[in-house]
C-alpha positions as CSV (number, residue, x, y, z in Angstrom):
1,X,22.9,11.2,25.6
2,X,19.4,11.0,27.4
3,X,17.9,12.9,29.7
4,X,18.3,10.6,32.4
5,X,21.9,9.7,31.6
6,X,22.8,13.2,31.5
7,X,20.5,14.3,34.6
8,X,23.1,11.3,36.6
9,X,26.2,12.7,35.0
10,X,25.5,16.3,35.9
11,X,24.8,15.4,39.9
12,X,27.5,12.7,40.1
13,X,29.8,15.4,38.7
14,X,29.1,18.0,41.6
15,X,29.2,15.5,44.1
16,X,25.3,15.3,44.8
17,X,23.2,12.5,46.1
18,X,19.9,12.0,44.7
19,X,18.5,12.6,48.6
20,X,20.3,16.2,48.4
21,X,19.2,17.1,44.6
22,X,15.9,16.7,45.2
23,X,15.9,18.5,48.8
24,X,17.6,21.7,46.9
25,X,14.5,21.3,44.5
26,X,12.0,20.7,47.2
27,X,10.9,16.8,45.9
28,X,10.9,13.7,47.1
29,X,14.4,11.0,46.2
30,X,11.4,8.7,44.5
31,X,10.9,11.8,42.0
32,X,14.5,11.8,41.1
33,X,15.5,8.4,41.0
34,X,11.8,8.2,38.7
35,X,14.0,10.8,36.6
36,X,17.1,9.1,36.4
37,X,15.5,5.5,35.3
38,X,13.3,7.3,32.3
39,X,10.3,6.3,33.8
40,X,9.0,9.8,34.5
41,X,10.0,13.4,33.2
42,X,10.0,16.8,35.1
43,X,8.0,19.5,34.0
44,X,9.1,23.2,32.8
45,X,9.4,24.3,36.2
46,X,12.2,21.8,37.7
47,X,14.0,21.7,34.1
48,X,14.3,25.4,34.9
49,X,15.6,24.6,38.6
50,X,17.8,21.5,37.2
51,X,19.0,24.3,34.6
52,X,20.3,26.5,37.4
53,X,21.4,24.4,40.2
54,X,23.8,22.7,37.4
55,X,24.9,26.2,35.6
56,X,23.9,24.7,32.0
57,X,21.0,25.5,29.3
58,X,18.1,23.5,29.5
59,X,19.1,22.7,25.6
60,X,22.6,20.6,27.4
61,X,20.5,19.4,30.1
62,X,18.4,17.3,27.4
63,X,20.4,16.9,24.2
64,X,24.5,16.5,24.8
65,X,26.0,18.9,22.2
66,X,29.5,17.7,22.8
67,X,28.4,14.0,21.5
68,X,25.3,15.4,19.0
69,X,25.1,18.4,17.0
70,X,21.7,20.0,16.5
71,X,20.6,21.0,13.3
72,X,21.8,24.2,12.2
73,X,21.3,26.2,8.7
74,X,23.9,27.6,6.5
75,X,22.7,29.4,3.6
76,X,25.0,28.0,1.0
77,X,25.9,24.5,2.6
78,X,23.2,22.7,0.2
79,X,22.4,25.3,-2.8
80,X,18.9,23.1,-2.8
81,X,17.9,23.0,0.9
82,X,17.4,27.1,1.6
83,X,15.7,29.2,4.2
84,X,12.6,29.1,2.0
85,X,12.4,25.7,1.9
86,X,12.2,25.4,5.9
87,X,10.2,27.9,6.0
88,X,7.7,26.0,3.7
89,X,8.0,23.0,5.7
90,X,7.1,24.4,8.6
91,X,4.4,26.4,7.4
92,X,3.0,23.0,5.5
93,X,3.9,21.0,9.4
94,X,1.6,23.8,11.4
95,X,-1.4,24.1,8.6
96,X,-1.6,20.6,8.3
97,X,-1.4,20.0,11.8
98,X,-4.3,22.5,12.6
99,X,-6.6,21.4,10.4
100,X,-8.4,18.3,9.7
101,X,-9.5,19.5,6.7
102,X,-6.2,18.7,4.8
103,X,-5.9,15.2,6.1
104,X,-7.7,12.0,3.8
105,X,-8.8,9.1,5.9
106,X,-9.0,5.5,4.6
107,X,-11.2,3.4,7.3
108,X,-10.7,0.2,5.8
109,X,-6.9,0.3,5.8
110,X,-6.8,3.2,8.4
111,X,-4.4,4.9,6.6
112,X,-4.0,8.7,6.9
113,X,-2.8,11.1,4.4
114,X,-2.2,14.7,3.7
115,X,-0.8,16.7,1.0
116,X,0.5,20.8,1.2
117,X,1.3,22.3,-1.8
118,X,3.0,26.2,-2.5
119,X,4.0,26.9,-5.9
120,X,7.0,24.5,-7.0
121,X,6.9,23.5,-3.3
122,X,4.9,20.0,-2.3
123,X,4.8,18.2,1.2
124,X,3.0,14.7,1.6
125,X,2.8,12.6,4.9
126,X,1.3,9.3,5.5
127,X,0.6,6.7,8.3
128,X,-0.6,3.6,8.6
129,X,-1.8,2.3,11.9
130,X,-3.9,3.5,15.2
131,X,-2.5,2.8,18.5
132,X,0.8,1.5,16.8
133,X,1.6,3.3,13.9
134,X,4.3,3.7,11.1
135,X,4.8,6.8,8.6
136,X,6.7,9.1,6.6
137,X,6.9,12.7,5.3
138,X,8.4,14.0,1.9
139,X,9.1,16.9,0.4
140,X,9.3,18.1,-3.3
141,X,11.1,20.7,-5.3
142,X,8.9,21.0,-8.9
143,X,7.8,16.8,-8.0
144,X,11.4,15.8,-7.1
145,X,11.8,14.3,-3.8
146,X,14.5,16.1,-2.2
147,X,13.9,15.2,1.8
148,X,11.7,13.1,4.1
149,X,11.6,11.4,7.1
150,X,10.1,8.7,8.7
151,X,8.7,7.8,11.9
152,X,6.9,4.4,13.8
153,X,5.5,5.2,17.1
154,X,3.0,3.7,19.8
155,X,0.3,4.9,22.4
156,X,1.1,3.5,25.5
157,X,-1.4,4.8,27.9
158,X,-5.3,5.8,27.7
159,X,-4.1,9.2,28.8
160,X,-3.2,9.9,25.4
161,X,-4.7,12.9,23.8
162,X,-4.1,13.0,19.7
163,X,-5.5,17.1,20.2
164,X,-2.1,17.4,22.6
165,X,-0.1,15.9,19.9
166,X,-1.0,17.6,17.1
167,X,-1.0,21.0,19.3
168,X,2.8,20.1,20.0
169,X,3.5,19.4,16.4
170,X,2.3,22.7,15.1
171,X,4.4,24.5,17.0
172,X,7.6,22.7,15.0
173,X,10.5,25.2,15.4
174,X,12.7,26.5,12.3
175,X,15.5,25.3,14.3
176,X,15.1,21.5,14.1
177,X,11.7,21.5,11.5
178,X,11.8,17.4,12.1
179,X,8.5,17.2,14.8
180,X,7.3,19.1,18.1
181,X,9.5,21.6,19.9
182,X,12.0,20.5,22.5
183,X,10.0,21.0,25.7
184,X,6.3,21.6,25.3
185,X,3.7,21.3,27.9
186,X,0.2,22.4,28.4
187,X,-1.9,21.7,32.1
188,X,-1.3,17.9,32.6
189,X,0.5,17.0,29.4
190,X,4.6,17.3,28.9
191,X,5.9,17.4,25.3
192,X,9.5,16.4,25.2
193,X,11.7,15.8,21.6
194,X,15.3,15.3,21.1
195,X,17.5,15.3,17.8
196,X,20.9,14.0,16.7
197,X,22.4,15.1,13.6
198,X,21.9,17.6,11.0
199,X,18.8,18.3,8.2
200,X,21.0,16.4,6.0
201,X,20.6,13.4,8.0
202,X,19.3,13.2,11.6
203,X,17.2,10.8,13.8
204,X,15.2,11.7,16.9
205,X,12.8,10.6,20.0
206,X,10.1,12.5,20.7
207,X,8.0,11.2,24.1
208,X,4.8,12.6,25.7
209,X,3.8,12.5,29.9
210,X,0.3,12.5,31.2
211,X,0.4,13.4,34.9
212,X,4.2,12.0,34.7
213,X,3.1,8.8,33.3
214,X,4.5,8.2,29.9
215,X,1.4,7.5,27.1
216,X,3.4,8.0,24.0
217,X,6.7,7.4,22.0
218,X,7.9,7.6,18.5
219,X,11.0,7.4,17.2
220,X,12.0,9.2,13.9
221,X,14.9,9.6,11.2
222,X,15.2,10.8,7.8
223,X,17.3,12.9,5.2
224,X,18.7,14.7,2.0
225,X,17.5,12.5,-0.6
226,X,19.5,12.6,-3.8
């Protein structure tokens, strides 16, 4: 369930007009109604107030756990996917992300790619495309693919910063090691990322808000490859 769907569900269930929600927040209706139609986001500060006017973590408030189960870890559920292995994804995510060093750029066919390597351990991602892009990631256990994901996203505003991006995708949690964290936001720019389903096989949304104006999307899904 969105954001917004769930922001309507949560004041519809405790009776609250969107004139009364955003007086107990100190807004304007315009800011909530903005909220409830996806075309703007609140930042860390109101999720927090949303998070305790409703009673509910502000994990419900954007991802519905009763409809989609975040990714969780077992040690023995797959005896190929361990804690080591998402802990090498992430580290390869955050190096790779940091530096520019890493990545290989291909003017004429602006394509992008980047390889991270740790003993039997290899991570490769790709993209093709500028303002409207498509990619993948993949990871390797002694050069057998045994995960990836892939990805098509857009820039929809010239408030897009790539530097924000990237800074939001090296900080990719152990938790859900797919993109950025949940909530991220630094000064004018709102990171925000939801997931549905497991490491096993998921698919996600991750959005980003300059000034409350939306100037990027991507959506995302991947897999166990076997």
């Amino acid at each position: 369930m969105s954001f917004q769907k769930q922001l309507q569900k949560l004041r519809k269930k405790n009776k609250l007009s969107q004139e009364k929600l955003a007086e107990i927040i100190g807004i304007s209706r315009q800011a909530v109604a903005k909220w409830e139609s996806g075309k703007s986001y609140p930042d860390i500060a109101r999720l927090v107030a949303l998070s305790n006017i409703f009673n509910v973590s502000i994990d419900k408030l954007v991802n519905d756990y009763e409809e989609n189960c975040r990714l969780y870890i077992e040690e023995n559920k797959k005896n190929y996917i361990t804690n080591d292995i998402i802990n090498f994804l992430c580290a390869a995510k955050k190096s790779t992300y940091k530096s520019n060093e890493i990545e290989t750029h291909d003017s004429k066919q602006n394509s992008h790619k980047t390889l991270y390597s740790k003993e039997n351990l290899k991570y490769t991602r790709s993209y093709v495309g500028k303002k409207q892009f498509i990619g993948e990631e993949s990871l390797l256990k002694n050069d057998v693919p045994i995960w990836g994901m892939n990805y098509t996203g857009r820039i929809i505003d010239k408030g897009f910063s790539i530097n924000f991006l990237k800074e939001a995708l090296s900080l990719v949690p152990k938790d859900h090691p797919y993109r950025g964290p949940m909530v991220y936001q630094n000064e004018e720019y709102k990171y925000h990322c939801i997931v549905h389903g497991e490491f096993e096989w998921f698919n996600g949304y991750e959005e980003i808000f300059f000034n409350d104006i939306k100037v990027y999307e991507c959506n995302f899904h991947g897999g166990y490859i076997k």
